[in-house]
C-alpha positions, -999 to 999 in steps of 0.1 A, spaced: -105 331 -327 -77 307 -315 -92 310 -278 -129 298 -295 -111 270 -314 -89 258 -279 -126 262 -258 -139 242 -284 -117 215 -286 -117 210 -247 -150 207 -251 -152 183 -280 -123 161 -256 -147 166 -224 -171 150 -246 -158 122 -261 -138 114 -230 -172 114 -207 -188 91 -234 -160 67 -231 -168 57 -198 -197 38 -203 -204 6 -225 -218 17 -260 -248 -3 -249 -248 8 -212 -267 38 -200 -252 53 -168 -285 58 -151 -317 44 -156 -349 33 -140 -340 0 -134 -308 11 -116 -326 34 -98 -353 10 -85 -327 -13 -77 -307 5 -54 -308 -4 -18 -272 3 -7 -244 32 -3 -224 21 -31 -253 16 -54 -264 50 -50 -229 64 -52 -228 45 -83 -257 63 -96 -244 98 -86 -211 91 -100 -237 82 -133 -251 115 -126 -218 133 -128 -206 118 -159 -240 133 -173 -232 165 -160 -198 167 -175 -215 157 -212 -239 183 -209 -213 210 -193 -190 201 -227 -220 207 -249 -228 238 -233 -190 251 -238 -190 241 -277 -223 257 -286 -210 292 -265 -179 288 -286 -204 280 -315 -221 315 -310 -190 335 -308 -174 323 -339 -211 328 -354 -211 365 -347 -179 370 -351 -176 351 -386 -190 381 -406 -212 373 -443 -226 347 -447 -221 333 -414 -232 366 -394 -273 359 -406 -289 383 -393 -283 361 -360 -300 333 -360 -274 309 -362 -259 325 -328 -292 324 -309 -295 288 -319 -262 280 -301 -273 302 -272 -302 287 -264 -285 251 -270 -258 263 -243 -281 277 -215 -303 244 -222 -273 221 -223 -257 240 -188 -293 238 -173 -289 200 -181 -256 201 -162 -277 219 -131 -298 192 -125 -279 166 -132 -257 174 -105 -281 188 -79 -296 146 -92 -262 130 -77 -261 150 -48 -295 137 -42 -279 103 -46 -253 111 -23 -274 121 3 -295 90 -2 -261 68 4 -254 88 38 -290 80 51 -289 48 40 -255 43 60 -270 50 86 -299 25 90 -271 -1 86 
């Protein structure tokens, strides 16, 4: 049980430390960025969006699998007939599916910030 609680709370830091980085009114990414961008740094700027994304949704995934374990492990009531733990599975693969494609989204960037490197 301590090793759920530790998990969790590294997540719930990963998480509120990610979310720190940006301006409560700022969104890391967004269309207007992305239709903007014409240089290496602006896309690197958007990947490094794109990470911080990835790290949210990485820290979500941990805390719902720590979610599930201390659901099945937390016997009556807690241990319905497992609902509660499916919940937090599915949140955690969706949540580290996020994470896939928001990093496979800056690498995309970074890529773009190489070729457009080059034509300069």
């Amino acid at each position: 049980m301590n090793r759920g609680i530790s998990v969790l709370s590294a997540a719930a830091t990963a998480l509120m430390l990610s979310n720190g980085a940006w301006a409560a009114d700022e969104h890391p990414v967004d269309a207007a960025r992305i239709a903007a961008a014409s240089t290496a740094a602006d896309h690197e700027a958007i990947a490094q969006g794109y990470d911080a994304e990835a790290t949210t949704a990485g820290a979500k995934a941990t805390m719902h699998e720590a979610m599930a374990r201390a659901y099945r492990a937390g016997g009556p009531p807690k241990r319905t007939p497992g609902t509660l733990a499916r919940h937090c599975d599915r949140l955690g693969r969706h949540y580290e599916a996020m994470a896939d494609e928001f990093r496979q989204l800056a690498a995309a960037h970074r890529r773009m910030a190489m070729d457009c490197c080059k034509a300069n």
